[in-house]
C-alpha positions as a Markdown table, in Angstrom:
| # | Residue | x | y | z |
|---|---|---|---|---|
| 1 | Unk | -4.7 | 15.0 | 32.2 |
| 2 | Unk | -6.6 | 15.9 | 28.8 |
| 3 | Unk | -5.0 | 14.4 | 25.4 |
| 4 | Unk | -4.0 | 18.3 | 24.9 |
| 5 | Unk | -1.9 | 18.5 | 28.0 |
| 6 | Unk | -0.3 | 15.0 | 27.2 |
| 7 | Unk | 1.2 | 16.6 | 23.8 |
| 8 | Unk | 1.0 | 20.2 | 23.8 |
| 9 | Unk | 1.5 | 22.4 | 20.6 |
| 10 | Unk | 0.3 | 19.0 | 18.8 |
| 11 | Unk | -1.7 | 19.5 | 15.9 |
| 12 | Unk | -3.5 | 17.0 | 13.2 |
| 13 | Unk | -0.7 | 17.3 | 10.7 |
| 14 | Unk | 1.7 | 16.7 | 13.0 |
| 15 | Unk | 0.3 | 13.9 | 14.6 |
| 16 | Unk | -1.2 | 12.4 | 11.0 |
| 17 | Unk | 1.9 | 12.9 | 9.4 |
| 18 | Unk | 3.5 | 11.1 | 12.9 |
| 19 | Unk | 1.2 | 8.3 | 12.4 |
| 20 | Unk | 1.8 | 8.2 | 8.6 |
| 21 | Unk | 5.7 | 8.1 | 9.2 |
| 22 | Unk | 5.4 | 5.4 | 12.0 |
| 23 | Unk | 3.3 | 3.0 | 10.0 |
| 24 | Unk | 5.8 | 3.5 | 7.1 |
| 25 | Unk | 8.7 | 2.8 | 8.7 |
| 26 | Unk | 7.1 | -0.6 | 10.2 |
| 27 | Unk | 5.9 | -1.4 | 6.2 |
| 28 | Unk | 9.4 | -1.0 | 5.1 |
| 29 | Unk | 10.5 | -3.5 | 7.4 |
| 30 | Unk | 7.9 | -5.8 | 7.6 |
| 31 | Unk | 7.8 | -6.1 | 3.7 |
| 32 | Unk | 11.9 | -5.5 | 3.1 |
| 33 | Unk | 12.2 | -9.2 | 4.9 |
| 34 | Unk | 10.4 | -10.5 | 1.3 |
| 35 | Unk | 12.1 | -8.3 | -1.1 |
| 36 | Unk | 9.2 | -5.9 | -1.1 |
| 37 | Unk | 9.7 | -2.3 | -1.0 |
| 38 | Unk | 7.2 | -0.1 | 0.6 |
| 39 | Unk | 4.2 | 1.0 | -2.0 |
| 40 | Unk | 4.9 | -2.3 | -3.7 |
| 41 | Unk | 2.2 | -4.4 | -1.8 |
| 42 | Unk | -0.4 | -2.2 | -3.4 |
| 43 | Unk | 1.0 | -3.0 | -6.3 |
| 44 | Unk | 1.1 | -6.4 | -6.0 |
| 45 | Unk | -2.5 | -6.7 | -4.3 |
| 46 | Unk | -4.3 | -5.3 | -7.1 |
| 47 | Unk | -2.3 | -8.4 | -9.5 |
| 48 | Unk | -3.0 | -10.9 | -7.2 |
| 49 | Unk | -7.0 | -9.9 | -7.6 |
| 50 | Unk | -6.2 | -9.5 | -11.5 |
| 51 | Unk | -3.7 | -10.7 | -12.7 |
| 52 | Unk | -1.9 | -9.3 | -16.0 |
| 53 | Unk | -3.2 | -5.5 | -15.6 |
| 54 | Unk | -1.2 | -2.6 | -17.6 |
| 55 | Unk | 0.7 | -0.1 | -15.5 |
| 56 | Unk | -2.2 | 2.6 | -16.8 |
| 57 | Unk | -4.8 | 0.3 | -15.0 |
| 58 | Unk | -3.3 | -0.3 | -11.7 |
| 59 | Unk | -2.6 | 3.7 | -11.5 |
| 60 | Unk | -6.1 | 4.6 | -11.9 |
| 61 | Unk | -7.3 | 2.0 | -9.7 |
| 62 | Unk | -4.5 | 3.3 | -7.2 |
| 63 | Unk | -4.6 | 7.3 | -7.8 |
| 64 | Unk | -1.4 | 7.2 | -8.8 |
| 65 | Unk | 0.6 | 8.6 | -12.2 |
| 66 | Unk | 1.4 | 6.1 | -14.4 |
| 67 | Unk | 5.1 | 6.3 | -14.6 |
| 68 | Unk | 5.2 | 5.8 | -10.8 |
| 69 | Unk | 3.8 | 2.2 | -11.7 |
| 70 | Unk | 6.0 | 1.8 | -14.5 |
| 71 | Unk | 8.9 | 2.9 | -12.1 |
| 72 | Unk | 7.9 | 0.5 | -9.1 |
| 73 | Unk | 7.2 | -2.4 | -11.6 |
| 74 | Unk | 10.7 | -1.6 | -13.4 |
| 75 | Unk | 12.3 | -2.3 | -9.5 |
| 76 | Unk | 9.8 | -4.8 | -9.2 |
| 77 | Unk | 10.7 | -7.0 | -12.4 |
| 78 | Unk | 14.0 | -7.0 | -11.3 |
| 79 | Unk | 13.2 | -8.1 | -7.8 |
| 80 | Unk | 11.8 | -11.2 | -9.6 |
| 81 | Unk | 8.0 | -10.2 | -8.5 |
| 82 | Unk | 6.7 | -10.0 | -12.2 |
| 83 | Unk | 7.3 | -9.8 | -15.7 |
| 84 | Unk | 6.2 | -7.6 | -18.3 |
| 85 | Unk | 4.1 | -9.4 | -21.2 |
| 86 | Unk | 2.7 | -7.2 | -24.7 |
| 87 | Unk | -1.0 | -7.0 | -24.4 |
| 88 | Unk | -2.8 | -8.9 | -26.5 |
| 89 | Unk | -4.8 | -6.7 | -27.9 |
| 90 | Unk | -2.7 | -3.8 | -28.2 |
| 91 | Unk | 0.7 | -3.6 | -28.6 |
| 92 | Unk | 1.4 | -0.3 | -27.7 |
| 93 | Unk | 0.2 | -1.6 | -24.2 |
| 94 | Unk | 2.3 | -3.9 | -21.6 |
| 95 | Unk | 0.3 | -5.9 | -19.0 |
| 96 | Unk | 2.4 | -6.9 | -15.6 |
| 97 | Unk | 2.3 | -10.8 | -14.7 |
| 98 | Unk | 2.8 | -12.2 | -11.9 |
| 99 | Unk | 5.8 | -14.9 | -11.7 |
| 100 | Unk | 5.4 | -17.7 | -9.7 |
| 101 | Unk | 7.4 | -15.8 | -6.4 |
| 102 | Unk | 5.5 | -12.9 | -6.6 |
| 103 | Unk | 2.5 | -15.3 | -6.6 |
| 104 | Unk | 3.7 | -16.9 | -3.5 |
| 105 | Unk | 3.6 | -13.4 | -1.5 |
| 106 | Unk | -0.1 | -13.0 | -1.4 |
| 107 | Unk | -0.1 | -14.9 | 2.0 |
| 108 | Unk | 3.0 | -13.5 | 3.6 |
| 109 | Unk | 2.3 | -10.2 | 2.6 |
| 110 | Unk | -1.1 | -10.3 | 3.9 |
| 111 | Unk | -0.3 | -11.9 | 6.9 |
| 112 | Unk | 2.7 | -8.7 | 7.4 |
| 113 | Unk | 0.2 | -6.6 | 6.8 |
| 114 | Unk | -2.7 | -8.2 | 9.5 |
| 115 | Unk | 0.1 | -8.1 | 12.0 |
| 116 | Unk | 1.0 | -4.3 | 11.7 |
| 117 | Unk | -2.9 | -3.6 | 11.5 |
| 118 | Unk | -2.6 | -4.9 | 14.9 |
| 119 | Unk | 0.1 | -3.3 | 16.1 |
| 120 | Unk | -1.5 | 0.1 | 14.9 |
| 121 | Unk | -4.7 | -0.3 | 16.7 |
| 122 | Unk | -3.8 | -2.8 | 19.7 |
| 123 | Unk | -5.0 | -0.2 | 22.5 |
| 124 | Unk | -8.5 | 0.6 | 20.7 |
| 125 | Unk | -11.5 | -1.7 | 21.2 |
| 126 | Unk | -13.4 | -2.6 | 18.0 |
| 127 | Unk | -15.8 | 0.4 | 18.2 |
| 128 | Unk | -12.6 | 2.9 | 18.4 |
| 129 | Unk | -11.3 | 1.1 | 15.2 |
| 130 | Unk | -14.2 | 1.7 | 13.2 |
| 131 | Unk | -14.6 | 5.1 | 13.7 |
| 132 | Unk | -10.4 | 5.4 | 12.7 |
| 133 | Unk | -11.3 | 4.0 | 9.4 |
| 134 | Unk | -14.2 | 6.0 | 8.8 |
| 135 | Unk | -12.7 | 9.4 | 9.9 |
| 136 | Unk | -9.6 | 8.8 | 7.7 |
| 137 | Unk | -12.1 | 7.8 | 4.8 |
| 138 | Unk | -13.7 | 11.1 | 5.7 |
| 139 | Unk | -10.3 | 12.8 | 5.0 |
| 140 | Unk | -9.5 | 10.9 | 2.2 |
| 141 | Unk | -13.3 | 12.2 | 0.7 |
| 142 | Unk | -12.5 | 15.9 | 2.0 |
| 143 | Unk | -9.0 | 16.0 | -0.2 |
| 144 | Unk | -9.8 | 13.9 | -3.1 |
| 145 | Unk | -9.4 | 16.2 | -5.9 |
């Protein structure tokens, strides 16, 4: 039996968006056991390589808008995972720091995040997995605006 016999009337949004879904749901759970809400690790990964960045910054970096940052680090300051300091150059501008528990994530979160890589790709052998990641870096390329 052909993949398109297995799930008829399937299409690629429905099974990206399945996929998408899926992964998110396991993220929320994975992460929620540490206080961190889904989107945050990205968030939080892009402080742990540099620390004290402005919500401006990490939204470019991340293709975001900057009030989502600003919202997520609002939540994410009162979670305890960082504080917000005036730049020092600028005072117009805020940079986001670290405190010492959101500091103390970078292992735990990337260990979460090595385990549900796993998970995701535990029936493909390491040539399947490569091409994965390079067709969804494809799409990302294809949509990018």
């Amino acid at each position: 039996m052909g993949a398109d016999e297995e799930t008829p009337g399937i299409d690629f949004q429905t099974a990206f968006w399945g996929a998408k879904h899926a992964l998110s749901v396991a993220t929320a759970v994975a992460f929620s056991r540490h206080g961190v809400h889904e989107g945050q690790q990205f968030i939080l990964r892009r402080l742990w390589a540099e620390d004290g960045l402005t919500p401006g910054d990490i939204a470019r970096q991340l293709g975001l808008a900057t009030p989502t940052v600003t919202r997520a680090a609002t939540r994410m300051e009162a979670a305890g995972l960082l504080r917000r300091e005036p730049h020092p150059s600028d005072r117009r501008l805020i940079r986001l720091m670290l405190t010492a528990r959101g500091r103390s994530l970078e292992k735990v979160i990337a260990a979460e995040t090595d385990l549900l890589t796993e998970r995701a790709l535990a029936s493909f052998d390491a040539a399947e997995r490569a091409a994965i990641i390079r067709a969804l870096e494809t799409i990302r390329r294809n949509l990018a605006v």
